[in-house]
TIDODREN-17079 format. One record per residue: residue in one letter; x, y, z of N, C-alpha, C in turn. Coordinates in steps of 0.05 Angstrom, whole numbers, plus 5000, padded with zeros to 4 digits. Example, Ala and Ser with C-alpha at 12.3 -4.5 7.8 and 13.67 -1.06 7.14 Angstrom:
<recs>
a526448865156524649105156526449345156
s525749555142527349795143525850015157
</recs>
This chain:
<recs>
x293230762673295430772653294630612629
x295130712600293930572576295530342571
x294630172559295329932554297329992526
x299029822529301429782504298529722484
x300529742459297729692437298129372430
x300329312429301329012436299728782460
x299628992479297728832507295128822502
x294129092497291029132482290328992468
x291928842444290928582422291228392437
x293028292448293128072455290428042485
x290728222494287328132514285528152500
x284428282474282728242453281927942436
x285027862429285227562427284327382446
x284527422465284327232490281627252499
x279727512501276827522508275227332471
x276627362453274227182434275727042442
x277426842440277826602449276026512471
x275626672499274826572520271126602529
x270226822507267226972515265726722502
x266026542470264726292476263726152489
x266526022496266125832526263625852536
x264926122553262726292576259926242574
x259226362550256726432537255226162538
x257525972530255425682523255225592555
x257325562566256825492602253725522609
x253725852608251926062611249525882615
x249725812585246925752561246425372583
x248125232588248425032587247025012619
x248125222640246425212669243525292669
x243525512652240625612652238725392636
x240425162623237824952615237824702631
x239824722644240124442658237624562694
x237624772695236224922715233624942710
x232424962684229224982672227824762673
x229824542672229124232668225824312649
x227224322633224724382604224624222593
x221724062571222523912551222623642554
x222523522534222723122543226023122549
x227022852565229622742567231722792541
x230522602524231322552496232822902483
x230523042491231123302471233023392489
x233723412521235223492532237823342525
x237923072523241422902514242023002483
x239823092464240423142441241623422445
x241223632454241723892469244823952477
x245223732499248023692508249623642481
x248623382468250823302456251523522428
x249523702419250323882404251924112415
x251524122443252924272455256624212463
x255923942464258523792472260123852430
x258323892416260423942393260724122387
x259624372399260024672394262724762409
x261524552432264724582453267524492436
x267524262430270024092413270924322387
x268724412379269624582354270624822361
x269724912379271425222395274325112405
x274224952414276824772429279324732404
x278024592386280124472358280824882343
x278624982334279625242319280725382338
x280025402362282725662378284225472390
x285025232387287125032395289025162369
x287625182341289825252319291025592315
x289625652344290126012348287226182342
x287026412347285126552345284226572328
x281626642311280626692294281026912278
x282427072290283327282277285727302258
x287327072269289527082256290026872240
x287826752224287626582207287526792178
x287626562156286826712134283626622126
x282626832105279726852100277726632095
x279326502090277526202083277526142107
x279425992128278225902152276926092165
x277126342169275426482183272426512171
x271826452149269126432133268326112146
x269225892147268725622150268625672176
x270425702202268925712225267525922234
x266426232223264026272227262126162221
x261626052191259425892190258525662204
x261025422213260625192231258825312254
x260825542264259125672294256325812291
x256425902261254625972261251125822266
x251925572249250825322244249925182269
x251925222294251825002312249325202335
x250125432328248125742353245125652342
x245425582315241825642315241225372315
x242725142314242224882319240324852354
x242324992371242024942392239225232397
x239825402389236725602394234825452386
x235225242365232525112356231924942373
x233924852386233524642414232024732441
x233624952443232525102472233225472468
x231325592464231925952455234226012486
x235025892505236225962524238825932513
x239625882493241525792475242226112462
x240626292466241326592454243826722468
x244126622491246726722499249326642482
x249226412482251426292462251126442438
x249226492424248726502397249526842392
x248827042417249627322417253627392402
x254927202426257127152423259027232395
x256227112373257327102346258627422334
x256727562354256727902346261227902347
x260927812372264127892373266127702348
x264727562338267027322315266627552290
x264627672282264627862262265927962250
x266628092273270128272255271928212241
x272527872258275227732246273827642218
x271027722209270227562176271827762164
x272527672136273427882107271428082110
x271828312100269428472097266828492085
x267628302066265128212048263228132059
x264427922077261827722097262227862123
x262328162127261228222150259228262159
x257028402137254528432150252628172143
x253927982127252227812127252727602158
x253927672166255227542196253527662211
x253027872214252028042231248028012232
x247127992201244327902203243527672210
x246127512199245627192212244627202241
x247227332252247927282280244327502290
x243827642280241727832296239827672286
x239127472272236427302253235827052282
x238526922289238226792303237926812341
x239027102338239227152373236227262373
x234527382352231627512358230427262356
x231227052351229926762344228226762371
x230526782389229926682419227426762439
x227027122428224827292437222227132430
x221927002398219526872401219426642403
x221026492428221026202430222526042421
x223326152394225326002373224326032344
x225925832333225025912303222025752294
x222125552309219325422303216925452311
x217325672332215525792337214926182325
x215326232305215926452277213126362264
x211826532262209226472243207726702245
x205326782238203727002227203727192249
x203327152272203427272288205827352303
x207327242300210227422313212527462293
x211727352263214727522241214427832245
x212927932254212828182248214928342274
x215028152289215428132321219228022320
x218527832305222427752293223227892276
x221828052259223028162238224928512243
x222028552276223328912291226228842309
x225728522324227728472332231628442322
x229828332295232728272280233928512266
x231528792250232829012244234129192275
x233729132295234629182313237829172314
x237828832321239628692327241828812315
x240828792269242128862251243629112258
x242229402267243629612274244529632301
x244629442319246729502342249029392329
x249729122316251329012308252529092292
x250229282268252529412252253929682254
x252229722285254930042298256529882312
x256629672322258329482339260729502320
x260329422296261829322274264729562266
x261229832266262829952244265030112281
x264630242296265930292315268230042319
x268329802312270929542318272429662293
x271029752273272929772241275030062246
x272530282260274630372268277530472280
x275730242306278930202331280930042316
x280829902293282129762289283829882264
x283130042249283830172232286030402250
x285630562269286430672286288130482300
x288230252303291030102319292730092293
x291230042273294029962251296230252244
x294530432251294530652247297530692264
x296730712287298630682312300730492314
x300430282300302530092293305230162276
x303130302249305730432226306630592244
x305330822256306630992279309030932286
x307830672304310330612319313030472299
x311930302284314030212266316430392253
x315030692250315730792234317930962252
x317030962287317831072304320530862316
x320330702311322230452312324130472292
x324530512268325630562246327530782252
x326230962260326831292262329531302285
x327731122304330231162327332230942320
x332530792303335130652292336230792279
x334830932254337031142244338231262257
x336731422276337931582302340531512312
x340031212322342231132334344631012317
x343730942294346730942275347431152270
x346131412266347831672269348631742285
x348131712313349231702335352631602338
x351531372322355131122325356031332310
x355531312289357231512257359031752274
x356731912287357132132295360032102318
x359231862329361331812355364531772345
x364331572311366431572313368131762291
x366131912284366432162268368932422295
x367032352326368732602337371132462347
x371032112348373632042362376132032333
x374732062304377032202287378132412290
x376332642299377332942295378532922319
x377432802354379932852368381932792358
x382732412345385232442346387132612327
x385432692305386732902288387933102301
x386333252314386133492334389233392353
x389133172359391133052386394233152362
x393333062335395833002308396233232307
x394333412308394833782300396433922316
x395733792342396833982359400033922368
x400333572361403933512362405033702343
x403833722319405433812300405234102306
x404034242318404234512320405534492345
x405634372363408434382377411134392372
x410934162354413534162337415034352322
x412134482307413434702299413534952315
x412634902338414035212356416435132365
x416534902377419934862381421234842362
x420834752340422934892319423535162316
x421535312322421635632314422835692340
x423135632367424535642389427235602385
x427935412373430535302368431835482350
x430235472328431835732305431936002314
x430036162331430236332334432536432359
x432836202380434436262403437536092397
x436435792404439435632407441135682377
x440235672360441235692330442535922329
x440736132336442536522331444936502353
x443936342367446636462396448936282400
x448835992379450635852369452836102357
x450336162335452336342307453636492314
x452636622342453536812365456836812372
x455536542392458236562396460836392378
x460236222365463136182340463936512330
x462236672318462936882313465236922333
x463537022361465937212382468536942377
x468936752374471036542381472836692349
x472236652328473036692303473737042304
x472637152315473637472321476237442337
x476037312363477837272382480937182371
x481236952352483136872334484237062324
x482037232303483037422292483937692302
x483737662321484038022342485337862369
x488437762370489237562387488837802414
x489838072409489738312433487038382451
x485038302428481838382443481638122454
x482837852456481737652456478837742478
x480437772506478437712533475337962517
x475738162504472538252498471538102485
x472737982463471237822449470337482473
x472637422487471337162508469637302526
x469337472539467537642559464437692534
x464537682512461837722494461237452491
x462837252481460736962482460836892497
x462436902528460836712552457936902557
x457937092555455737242556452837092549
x454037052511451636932495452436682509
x453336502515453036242525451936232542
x451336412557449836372590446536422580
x446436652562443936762553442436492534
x444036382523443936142504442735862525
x443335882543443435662560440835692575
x439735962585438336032593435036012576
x436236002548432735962524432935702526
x435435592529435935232520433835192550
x434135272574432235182605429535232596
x429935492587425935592569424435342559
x426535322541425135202522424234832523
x426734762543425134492558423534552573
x423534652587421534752616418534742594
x418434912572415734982553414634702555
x416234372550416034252544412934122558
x414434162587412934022604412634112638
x410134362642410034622670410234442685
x411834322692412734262723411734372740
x412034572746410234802761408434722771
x406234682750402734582754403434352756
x404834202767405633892776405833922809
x407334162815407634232843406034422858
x404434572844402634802850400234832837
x397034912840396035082825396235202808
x394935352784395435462768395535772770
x394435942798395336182803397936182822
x398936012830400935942847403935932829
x403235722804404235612788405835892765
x403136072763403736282742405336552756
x404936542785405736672806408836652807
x410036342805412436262814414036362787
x413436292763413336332739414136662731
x413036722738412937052723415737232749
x415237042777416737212795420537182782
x421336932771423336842754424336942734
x421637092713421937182691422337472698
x422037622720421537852721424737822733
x425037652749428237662760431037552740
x431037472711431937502699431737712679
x429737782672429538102661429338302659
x428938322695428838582714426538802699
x424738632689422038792690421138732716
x418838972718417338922737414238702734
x414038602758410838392749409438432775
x406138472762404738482781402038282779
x402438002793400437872789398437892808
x395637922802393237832812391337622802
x389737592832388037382823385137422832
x383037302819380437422818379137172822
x375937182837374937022840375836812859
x374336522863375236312872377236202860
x379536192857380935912853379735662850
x380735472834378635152833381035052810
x381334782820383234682799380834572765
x382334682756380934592730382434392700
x381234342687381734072674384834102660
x385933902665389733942662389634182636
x388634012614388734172590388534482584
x386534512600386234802613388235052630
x389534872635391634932658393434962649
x394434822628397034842613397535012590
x393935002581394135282567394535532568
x393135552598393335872608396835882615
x397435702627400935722643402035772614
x401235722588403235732565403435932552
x400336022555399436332541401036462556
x400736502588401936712607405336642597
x406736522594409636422581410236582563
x408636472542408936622511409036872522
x406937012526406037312532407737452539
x409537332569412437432577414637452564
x414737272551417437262530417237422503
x414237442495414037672476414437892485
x414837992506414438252527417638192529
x418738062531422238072542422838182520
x422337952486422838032464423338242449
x420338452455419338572431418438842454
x417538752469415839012487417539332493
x420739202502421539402513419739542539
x418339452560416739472580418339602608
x416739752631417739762652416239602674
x414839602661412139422680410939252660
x409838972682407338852663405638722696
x403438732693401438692701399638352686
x400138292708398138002697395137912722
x394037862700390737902722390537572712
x389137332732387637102724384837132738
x382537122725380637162729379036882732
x378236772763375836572755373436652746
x371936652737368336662736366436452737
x364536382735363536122731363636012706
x363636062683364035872659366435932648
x367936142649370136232639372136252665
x374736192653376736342670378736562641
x379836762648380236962644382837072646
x384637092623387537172627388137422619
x389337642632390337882619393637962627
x394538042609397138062611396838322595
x398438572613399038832602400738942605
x402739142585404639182589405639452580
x406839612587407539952586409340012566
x409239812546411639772525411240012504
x412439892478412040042459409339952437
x408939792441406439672424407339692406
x405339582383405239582345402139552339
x402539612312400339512297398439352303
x396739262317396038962323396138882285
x395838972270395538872243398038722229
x399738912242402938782229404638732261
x405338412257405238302284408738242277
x408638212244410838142236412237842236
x410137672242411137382253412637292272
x414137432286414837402316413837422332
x411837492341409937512363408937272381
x409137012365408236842379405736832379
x403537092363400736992369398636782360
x399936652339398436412325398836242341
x401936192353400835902369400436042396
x399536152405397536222434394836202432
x394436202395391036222386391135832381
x392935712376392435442370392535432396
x393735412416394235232437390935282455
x389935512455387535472459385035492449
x385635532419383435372403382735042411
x385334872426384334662429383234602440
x383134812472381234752497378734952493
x377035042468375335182454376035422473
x378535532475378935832484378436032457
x379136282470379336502444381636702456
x382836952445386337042444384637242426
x385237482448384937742431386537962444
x388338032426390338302423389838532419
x391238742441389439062438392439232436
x394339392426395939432421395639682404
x396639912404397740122391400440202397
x401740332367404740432374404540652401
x406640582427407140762444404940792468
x402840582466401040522487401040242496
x403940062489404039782503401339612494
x400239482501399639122493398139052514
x395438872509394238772526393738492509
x394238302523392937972517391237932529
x389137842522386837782539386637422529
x387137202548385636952538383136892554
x381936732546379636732560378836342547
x378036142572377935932566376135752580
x374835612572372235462580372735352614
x371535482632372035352662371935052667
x373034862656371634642660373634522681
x371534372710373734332736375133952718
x376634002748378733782732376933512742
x377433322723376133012721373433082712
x373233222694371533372662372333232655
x369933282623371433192596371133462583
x373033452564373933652542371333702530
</recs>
């Protein structure tokens, strides 16, 4: 699995910090093991070694070399530089340490990179011929193949580090930019969130008030006419003292009929029904009532599985199937009506048909009730489509998103 690019630098940091050390250890067993050389030159050896150590210790005690600015990274390559060929000139077993330098390179400015890099290859070929004090007529020619050597491993070393590193920064803006991106994201996200908890509650505001105004249009159209109803028959009655009882036999009439939209029209309020039953149970009990006060005929079926589904849903279809009937009491003149509830899997499915007289579907005339059958389930993203010609009766079809109950909308 690849390394975060975050983890990747930071064990990058941590190997130059630690490949020094190593290197001088290295350098420090393989001379204490040769027992080479007078005493003297061996304590002088250590103790330059003991300050190559202290100076690696103090500059990555102040953090890596990398993450300095250009001047200290110019001052401790050169110190280290200074201290590698000190000690090659002591003992060429000292080239391990002095290789090391290849990896401090990178962290120079660019300017002083390849001069880092000849240094560092001037002094590690030192070692091939003994050291530097041992360089003379017979082997420059011998330091000189070594060090153009050195020069071009170090400077594909170099130029391959310029690239990985150019390619991490690369990957960095990437990500930065990919960091950025998904904040916008997610403040449009919020925006967005409380953008739809406005339109619900608008939507929640739309739909009181289109309640409101169907029970007003309930009210005017039934309790209001059948008021005017019966004062009339009362004010006829006065005036025609001999007809009185036809004229009282016509408004208890409208009073009972009056009393009967006044039960409608609470009941609309709130389906009790679907409180006590299912919603083919519910529309079942419903229509068997309506057919027994208006002595039409009703024939309900039901399709599919049954499955309770989300209240809102439920109350729509029971309201559409309502409306539908009472436009059919109203307007239909019917001998039959036929009502189908259809489950399917994404949809459930309402049809109401009737042997009436039909109209226009175009001129509905504003009594029909079909705008608010199209609001009430525009809210649960239903759709309400009417098929009607004069003298071929009426079909409603609703049709409304299946969603089971303890959904969200």
């Amino acid at each position: 699995m690849p390394l975060p690019l975050g983890e990747w630098e930071r064990r990058e940091a941590l190997m130059l910090r630690v490949v020094p050390h190593c290197t001088l250890a290295v350098s420090v067993v393989l001379l204490l093991l040769s027992r080479s050389g007078p005493f003297p030159r061996l304590l002088t050896t250590l103790g330059v070694t003991l300050v190559a150590e202290v100076w690696l210790l103090v500059m990555n005690g102040r953090g890596p070399a990398c993450t300095q600015g250009p001047r200290p990274r110019v001052v401790y390559f050169a110190v280290f530089t200074l201290l590698s060929a000190s000690l090659v000139f002591l003992s060429p077993l000292y080239g391990f340490f002095a290789w090391s330098g290849y990896l401090q390179v990178p962290a120079l400015p660019t300017r002083w990179r390849w001069a880092g890099v000849v240094a560092t290859s001037a002094i590690v070929s030192s070692t091939y011929v003994g050291g530097v004090q041992h360089i003379d007529g017979s082997t420059v020619a011998l330091f000189l193949i070594f060090t153009a050597a050195g020069v071009g491993l170090g400077g594909g070393f170099l130029f391959f580090n310029t690239m990985l590193g150019r390619q991490h920064d690369r990957q960095r803006e990437m990500l930065d930019d990919l960091a950025e991106a998904n904040a916008q994201l997610e403040a449009a996200l919020a925006e967005n969130a409380g953008l739809h908890a406005q339109l619900l509650l608008q939507a929640r505001e739309a739909g009181v008030l289109d309640e409101r105004a169907r029970m007003a249009r309930e009210i005017h159209d039934t309790l209001a006419q059948g008021f005017t109803g019966i004062i009339a028959q009362i004010e006829a009655a006065r005036q025609n003292p001999d007809q009185w009882r036809r004229f009282a036999d016509q408004a208890q009439s409208l009073a009972r009929e009056n009393l009967s939209e006044a039960r409608r029209s609470v009941a609309a309020l709130r389906p009790e029904r679907l409180e006590q039953a299912h919603l083919p149970e519910a529309i079942t009990g419903m229509s068997e009532r309506w057919s027994q006060t208006t002595g039409v005929a009703v024939g309900v079926e039901t399709t599919g599985e049954p499955r309770p589904m989300l209240a809102d849903v439920e109350v729509a279809l029971f309201r559409v199937a309502q409306e539908a009937l009472t436009n059919v009491a109203k307007h239909a003149k019917a001998t039959r009506v036929g009502l189908t509830l259809s489950y399917m899997d994404d949809v459930v499915l309402l049809d109401v048909r009737d042997d009436g007289v039909g109209f226009e579907p175009g001129d509905t005339g504003g009594g029909f009730g079909l705008s608010s059958m199209r609001q009430r389930l525009l809210r649960v993203a239903g759709n309400l489509a009417v098929e009607s010609s004069p003298g071929e009766g009426t079909a409603v079809n609703a049709s409304v998103p299946a969603l089971p109950a303890g959904g969200g909308a």
